[in-house]
LUMNUKOL-871070 format. One record per residue (C-alpha): residue in one letter; x, y, z. Coordinates in Angstrom, 1 decimal. Last residue first. Example, Ala and Ser with C-alpha at 12.3 -4.5 7.8 and 13.67 -1.06 7.14 Angstrom:
<tises>
TISE aa     c1     c2     c3
TISE  S   13.7   -1.1    7.1
TISE  A   12.3   -4.5    7.8
</tises>
This chain:
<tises>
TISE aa     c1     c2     c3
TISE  X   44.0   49.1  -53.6
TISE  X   47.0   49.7  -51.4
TISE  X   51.0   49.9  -52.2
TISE  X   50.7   51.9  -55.5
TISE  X   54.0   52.4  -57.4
TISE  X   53.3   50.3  -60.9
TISE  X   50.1   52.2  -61.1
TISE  X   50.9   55.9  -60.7
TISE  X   52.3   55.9  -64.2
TISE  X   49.1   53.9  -65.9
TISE  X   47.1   56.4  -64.1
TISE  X   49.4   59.4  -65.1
TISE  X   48.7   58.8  -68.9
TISE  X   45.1   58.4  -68.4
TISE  X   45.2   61.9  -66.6
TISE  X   47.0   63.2  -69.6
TISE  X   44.8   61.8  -72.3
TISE  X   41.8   63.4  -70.0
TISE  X   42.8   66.9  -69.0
TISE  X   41.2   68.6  -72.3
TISE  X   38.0   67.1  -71.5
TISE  X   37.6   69.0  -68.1
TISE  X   37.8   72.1  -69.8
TISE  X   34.9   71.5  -72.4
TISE  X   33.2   70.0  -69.5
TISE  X   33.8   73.0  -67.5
TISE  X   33.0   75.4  -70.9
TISE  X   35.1   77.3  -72.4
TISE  X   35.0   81.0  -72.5
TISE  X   38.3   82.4  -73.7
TISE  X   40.0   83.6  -70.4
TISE  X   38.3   80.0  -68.8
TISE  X   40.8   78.5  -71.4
TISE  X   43.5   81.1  -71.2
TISE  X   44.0   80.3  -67.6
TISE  X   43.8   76.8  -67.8
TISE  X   46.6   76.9  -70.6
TISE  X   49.2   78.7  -68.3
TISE  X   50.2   75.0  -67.2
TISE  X   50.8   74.2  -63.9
TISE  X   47.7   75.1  -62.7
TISE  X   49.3   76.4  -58.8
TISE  X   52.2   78.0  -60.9
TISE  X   50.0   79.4  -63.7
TISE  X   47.9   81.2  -60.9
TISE  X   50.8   82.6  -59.4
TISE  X   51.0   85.5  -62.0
TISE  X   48.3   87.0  -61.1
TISE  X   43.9   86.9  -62.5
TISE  X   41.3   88.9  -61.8
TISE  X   43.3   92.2  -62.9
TISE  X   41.4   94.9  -61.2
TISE  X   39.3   97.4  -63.4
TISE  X   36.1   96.7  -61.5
TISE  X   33.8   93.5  -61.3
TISE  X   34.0   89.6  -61.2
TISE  X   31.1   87.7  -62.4
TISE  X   32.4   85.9  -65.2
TISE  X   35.8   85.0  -62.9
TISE  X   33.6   83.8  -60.1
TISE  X   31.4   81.5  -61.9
TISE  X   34.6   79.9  -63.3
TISE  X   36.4   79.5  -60.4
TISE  X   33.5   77.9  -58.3
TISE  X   32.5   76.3  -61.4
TISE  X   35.8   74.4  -61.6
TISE  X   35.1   72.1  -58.8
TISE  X   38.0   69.6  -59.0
TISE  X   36.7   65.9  -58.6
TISE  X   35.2   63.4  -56.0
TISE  X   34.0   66.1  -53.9
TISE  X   32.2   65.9  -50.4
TISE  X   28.9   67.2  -50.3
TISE  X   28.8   71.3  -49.6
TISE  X   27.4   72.8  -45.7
TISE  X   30.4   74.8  -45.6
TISE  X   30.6   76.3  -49.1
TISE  X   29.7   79.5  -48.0
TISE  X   29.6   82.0  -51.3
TISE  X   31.3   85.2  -52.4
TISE  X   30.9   88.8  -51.2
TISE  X   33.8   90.2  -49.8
TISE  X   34.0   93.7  -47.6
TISE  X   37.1   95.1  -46.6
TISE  X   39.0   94.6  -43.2
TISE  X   41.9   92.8  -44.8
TISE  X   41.6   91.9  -48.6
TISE  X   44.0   89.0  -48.3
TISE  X   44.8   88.2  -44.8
TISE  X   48.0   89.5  -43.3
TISE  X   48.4   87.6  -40.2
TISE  X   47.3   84.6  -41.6
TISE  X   47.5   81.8  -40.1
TISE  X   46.1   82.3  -36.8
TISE  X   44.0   85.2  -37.4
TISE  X   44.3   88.6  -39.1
TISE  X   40.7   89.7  -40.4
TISE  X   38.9   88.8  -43.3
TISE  X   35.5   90.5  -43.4
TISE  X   32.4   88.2  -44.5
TISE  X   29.7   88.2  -47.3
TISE  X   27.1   85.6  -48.7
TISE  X   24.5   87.0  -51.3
TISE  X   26.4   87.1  -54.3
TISE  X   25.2   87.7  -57.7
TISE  X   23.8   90.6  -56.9
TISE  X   26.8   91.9  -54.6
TISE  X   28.9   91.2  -58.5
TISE  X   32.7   89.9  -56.8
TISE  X   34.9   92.7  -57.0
TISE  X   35.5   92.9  -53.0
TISE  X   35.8   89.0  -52.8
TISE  X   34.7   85.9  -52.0
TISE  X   35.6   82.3  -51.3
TISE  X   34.2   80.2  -48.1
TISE  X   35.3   76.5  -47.3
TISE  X   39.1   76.9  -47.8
TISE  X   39.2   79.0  -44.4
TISE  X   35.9   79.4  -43.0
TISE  X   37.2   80.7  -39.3
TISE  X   38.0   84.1  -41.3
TISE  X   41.8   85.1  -42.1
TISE  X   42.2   83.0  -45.0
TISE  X   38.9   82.4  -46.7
TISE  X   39.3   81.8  -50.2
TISE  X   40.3   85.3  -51.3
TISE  X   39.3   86.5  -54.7
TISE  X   42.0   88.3  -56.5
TISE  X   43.4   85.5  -58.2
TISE  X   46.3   83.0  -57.9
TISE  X   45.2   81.9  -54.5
TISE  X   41.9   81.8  -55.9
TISE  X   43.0   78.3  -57.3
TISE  X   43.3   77.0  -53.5
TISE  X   39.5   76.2  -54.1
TISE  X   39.2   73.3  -56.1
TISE  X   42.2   71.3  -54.0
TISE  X   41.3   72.4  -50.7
TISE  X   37.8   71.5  -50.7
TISE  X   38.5   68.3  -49.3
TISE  X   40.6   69.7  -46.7
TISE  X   38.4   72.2  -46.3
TISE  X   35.2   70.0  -45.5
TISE  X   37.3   68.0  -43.6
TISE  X   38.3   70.2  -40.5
TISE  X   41.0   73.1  -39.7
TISE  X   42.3   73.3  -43.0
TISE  X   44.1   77.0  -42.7
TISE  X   46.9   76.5  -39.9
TISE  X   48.1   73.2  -41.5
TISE  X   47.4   69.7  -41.0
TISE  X   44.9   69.9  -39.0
TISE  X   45.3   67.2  -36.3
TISE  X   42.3   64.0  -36.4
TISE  X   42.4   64.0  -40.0
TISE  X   39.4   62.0  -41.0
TISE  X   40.0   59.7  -43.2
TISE  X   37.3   57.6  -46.5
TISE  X   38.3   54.6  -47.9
TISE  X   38.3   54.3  -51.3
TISE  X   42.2   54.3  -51.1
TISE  X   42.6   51.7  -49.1
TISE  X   44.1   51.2  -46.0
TISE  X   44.0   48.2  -42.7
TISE  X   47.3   49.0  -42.2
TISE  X   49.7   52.0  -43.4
TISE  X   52.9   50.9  -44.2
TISE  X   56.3   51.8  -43.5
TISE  X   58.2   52.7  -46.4
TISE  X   61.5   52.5  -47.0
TISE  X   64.3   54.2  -49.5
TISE  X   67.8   54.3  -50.0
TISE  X   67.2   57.1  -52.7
TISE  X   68.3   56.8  -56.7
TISE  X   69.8   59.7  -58.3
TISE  X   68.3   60.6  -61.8
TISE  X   71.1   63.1  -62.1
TISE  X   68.7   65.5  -59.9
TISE  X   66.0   63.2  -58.4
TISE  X   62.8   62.3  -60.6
TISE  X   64.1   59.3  -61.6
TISE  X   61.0   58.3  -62.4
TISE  X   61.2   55.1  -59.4
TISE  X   62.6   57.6  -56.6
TISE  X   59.9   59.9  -56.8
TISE  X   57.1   57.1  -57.6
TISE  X   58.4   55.7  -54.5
TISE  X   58.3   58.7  -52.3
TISE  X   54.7   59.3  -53.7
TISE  X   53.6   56.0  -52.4
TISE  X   54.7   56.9  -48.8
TISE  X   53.2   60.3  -49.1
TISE  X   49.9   58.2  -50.4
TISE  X   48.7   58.7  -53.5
TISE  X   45.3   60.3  -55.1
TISE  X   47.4   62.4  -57.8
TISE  X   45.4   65.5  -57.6
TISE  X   46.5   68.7  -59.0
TISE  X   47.9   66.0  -61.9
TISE  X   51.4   65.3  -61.7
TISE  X   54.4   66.3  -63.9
TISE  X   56.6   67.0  -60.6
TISE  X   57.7   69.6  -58.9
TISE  X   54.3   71.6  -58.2
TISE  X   54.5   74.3  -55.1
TISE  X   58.2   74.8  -54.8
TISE  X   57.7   75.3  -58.7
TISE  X   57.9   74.2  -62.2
TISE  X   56.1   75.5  -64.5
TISE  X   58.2   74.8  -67.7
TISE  X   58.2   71.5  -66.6
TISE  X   54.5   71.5  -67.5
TISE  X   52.1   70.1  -64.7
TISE  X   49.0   67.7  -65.4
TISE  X   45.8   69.5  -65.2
TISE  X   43.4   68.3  -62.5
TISE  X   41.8   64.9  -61.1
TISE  X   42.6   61.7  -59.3
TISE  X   40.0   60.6  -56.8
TISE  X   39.4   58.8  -53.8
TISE  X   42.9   59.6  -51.8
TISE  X   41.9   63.4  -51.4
TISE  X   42.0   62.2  -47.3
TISE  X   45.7   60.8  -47.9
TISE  X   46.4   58.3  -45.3
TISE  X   49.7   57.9  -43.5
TISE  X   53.2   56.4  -44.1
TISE  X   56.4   56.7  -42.1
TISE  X   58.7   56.7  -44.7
TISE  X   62.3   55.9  -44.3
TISE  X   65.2   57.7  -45.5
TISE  X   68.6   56.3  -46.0
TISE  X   72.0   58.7  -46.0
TISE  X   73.9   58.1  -49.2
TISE  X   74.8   61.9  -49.0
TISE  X   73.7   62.7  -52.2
TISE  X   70.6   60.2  -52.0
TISE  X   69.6   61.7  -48.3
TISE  X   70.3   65.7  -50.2
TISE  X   67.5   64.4  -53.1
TISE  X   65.3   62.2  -51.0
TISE  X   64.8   65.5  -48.6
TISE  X   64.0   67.6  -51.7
TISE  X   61.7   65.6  -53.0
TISE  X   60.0   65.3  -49.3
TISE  X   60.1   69.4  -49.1
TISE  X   58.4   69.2  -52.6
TISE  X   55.7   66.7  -51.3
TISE  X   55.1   68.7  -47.9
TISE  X   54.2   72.0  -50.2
TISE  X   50.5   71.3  -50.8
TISE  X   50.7   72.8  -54.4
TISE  X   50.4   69.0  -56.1
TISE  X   47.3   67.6  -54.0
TISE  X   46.8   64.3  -52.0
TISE  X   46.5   65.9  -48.3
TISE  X   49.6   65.5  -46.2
TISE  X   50.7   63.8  -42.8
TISE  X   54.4   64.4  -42.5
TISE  X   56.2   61.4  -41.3
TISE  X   60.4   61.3  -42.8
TISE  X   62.5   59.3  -40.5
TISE  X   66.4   60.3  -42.0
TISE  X   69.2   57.6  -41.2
TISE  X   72.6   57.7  -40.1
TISE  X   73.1   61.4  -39.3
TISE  X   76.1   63.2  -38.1
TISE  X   76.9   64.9  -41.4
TISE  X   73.3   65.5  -42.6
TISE  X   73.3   69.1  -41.6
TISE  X   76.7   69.6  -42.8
TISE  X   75.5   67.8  -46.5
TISE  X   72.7   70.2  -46.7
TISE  X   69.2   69.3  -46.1
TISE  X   67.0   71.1  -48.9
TISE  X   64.8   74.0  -48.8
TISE  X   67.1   76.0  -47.3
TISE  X   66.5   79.9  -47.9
TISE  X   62.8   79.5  -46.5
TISE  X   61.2   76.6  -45.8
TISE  X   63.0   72.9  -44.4
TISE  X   64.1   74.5  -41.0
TISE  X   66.8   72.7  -38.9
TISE  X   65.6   72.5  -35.3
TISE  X   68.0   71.2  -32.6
TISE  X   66.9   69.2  -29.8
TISE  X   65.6   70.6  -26.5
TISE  X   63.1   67.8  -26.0
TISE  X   59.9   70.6  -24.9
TISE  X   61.4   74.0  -25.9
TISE  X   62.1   72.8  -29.6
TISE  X   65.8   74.6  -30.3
TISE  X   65.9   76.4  -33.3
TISE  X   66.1   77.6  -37.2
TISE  X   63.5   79.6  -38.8
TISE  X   60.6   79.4  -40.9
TISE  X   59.8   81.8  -43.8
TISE  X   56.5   82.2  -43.8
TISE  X   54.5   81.0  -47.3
TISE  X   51.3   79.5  -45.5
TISE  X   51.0   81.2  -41.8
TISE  X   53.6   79.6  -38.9
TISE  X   51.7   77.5  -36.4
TISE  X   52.7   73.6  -37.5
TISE  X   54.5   72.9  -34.5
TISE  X   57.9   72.0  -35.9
TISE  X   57.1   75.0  -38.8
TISE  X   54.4   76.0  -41.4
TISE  X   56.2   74.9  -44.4
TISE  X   58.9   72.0  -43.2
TISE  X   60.7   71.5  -40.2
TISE  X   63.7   68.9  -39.7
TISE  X   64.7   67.8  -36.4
TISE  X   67.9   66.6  -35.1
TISE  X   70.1   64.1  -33.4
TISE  X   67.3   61.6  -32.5
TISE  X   69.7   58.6  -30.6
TISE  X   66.1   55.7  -29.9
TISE  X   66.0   55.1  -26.7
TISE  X   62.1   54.1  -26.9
TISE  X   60.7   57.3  -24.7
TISE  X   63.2   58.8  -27.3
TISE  X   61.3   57.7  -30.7
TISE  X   57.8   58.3  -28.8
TISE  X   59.2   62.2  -27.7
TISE  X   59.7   62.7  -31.5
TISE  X   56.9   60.3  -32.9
TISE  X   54.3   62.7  -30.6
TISE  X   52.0   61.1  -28.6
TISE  X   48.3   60.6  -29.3
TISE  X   44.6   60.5  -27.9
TISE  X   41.5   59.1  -28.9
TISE  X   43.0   56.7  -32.0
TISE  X   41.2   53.8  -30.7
TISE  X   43.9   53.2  -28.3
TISE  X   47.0   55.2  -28.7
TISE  X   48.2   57.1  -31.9
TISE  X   51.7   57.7  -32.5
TISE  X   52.1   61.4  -34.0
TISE  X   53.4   63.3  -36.6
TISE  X   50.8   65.7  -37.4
TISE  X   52.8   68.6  -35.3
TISE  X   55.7   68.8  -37.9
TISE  X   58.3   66.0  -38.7
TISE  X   61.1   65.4  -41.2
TISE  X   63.4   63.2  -38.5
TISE  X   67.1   63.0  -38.3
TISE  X   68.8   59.5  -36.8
TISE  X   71.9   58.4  -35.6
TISE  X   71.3   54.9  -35.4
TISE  X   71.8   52.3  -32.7
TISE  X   68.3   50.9  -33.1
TISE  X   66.6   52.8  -36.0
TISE  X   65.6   49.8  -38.5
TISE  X   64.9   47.3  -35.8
TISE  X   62.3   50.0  -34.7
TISE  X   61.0   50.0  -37.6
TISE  X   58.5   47.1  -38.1
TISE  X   58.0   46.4  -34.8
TISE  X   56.7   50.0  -34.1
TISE  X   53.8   49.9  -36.3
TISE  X   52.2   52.9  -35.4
TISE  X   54.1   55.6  -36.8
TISE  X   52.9   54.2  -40.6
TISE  X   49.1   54.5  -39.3
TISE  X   47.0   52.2  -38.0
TISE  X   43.7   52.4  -39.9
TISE  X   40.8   50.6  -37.5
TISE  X   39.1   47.6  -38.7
TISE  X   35.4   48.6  -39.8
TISE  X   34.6   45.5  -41.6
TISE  X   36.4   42.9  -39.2
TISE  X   34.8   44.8  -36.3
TISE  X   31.2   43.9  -37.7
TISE  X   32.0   40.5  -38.1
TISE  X   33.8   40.0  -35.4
TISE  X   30.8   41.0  -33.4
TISE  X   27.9   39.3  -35.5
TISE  X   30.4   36.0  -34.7
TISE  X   30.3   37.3  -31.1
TISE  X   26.4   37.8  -30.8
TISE  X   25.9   34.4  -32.9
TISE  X   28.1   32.5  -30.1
TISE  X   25.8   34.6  -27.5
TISE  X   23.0   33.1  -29.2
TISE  X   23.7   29.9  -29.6
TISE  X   24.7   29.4  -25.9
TISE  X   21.2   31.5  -24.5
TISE  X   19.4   28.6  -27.0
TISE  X   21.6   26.1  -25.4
TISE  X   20.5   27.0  -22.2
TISE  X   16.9   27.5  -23.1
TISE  X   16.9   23.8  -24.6
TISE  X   18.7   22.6  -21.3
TISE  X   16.5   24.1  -19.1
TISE  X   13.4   23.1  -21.1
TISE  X   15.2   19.3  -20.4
TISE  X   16.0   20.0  -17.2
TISE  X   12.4   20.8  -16.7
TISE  X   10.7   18.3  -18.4
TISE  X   12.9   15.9  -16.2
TISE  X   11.9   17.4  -13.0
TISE  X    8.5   17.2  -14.2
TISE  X    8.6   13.3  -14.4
TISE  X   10.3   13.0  -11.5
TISE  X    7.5   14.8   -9.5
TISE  X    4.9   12.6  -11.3
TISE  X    7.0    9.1  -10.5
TISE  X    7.0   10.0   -6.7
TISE  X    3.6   10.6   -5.8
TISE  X    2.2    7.4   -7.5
TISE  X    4.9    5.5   -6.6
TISE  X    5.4    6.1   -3.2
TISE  X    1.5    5.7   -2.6
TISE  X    1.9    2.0   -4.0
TISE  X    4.7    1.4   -2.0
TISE  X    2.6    2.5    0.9
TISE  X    0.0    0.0    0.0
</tises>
């Protein structure tokens, strides 16, 4: 009887234990498979939007290179080591001797050691307050290392962060640096970084006859390579005086490719303070060689353009240049220039010649629109003379294309990312 009893009480309760292991079980496996599809979803996700480590980054692959060496280092306030997730940074200088590494001196190009000098100011020699190490400057009288300056050195670091187009002067002080490194058969290694103008290749190509400290080379305005693949084109068209070969490196950039778009996280120069100018940079630096000012001495540098002989009628936007950092003397101080606010503008994936254009067929007074340093940002006086007769963007824009395909084919066998 009382086994009877036992039996019918007990075999019910073990019965629903069971069912709930079992739904236990399924729910614990379901929890399992889940979280597994969480992480999977994770890596995925991370996989696509790897972070860019730049040139400076990768430690283990120069490090080896610099050991022992006396080294000089091309560097201005955008060479930097990033830490996690790029938040925050330390400069390569004070990275390089936190690491023992025997930095003899530091070269400066345009716009100085700590990038505050205004575009075309002659920068001098010095000490830098913080590491006390010698400055040699890169613009002004000595745009190229000399052999004295290179004397004690056993290897030159070059990391300048630029922005993909011809006039940006970082490009001709890195020509010139491969040039004196060659001479002296001193090595030079590239720390490379991402070029924001990277997407696109556009522009005139430059005439010889044109050449300048603000276009070297028979490039396009835009030539959509890194600094570090730019170095090896240098070196690879003989491009050098006597067709002098460099000891050349490049460090690479990781997780890069062209089509990918960069935020600068350090302006690279007093007057592109954020994206929208840098991308703007290359269509609007034009109006250097003009009367119209393109925003120096405003907090729209490269993203407004206007001018006192600029139609009012045709041109609702106005602002006052004033000096500022990077530009003491601002073109058309304390007047009056009506123009247009590029600021809210999509990204570009070529040259805006319209903005040039526009600006020229609506420009009035008896002032020349046009100076002689327009031909030397172009290249080639033949821009000039086209919008001077009329044509047409398109029309312009056509005119470009055998030499752009030309350049394509060139700037192939040096590219290091797709």
């Amino acid at each position: 009887m009382r086994l009877s009893i036992f039996k019918n009480r007990v075999f019910p309760i073990i019965i629903v234990l069971v069912l709930v292991l079992i739904s236990c079980g399924n729910k614990t496996n379901d929890v399992s498979q889940k979280a597994e599809a969480e992480k999977s979803e994770s890596i995925a996700i991370n996989s696509k939007t790897e972070t860019i480590s730049v040139g400076a980054n990768n430690t283990s692959q120069y490090l080896p290179l610099l050991n022992g060496k006396r080294v000089g280092i091309v560097a201005n306030q955008t060479s930097v080591v990033f830490k996690s997730n790029n938040n925050s940074y330390t400069h390569i200088v004070d990275s390089l001797l936190t690491l023992n590494i025997d930095i003899k001196q530091v070269f400066a190009p345009e716009h100085g050691f700590r990038g505050k000098a205004d575009a075309g100011e002659v920068v001098k020699d010095g000490i830098d307050t913080k590491t006390k190490l010698p400055i040699v400057s890169l613009y002004g009288k000595n745009k190229k290392p000399s052999k004295t300056q290179l004397a004690d050195i056993d290897v030159v670091v070059f990391d300048i962060q630029d922005v993909g187009a011809r006039f940006y002067t970082y490009i001709s002080s890195l020509h010139y640096v491969m040039e004196a490194c060659a001479e002296a058969n001193v090595p030079v290694i590239v720390f490379d970084r991402p070029n924001p103008n990277g997407h696109y290749i556009d522009g005139p190509i430059l005439e010889m006859t044109h050449k300048s400290f603000v276009g070297m080379h028979p490039i396009p305005v835009v030539h959509g390579m890194t600094i570090g693949e730019y170095a090896k084109m240098i070196n690879g068209e003989g491009w050098l005086d006597n067709g002098n070969k460099c000891e050349l490196t490049v460090i690479p950039i990781k997780n890069y490719s062209h089509e990918k778009s960069y935020s600068l996280p350090i302006k690279p120069s007093p007057n592109l303070p954020n994206d929208v100018a840098i991308n703007l940079y290359p269509s609007l630096c034009f109006f250097e060689g003009t009367n119209v000012s393109a925003g120096r001495g405003t907090s729209g540098q490269f993203q407004v353009y206007g001018s006192p002989f600029l139609d009012r009628d045709d041109y609702s936007f106005k602002f006052v240049p004033q000096p500022n950092e990077g530009a003491k003397f601002p073109k058309h101080k304390g007047e009056i220039c009506y123009g247009e606010d590029l600021r809210e503008s999509k990204t570009l994936n070529i040259i805006n010649l319209d903005f040039l254009i526009r600006a020229k067929n609506n420009s009035i007074g008896k002032q020349e629109f046009f100076n002689d340093f327009f031909t030397k940002l172009a290249g080639t006086k033949q821009l000039q003379q086209q919008i001077e007769d009329g044509l047409s963007e398109k029309d312009i824009r056509a005119s470009w294309a055998k030499g752009l395909s030309n350049f394509k084919t060139m700037r192939a066998k040096y590219l290091i990312y797709n």
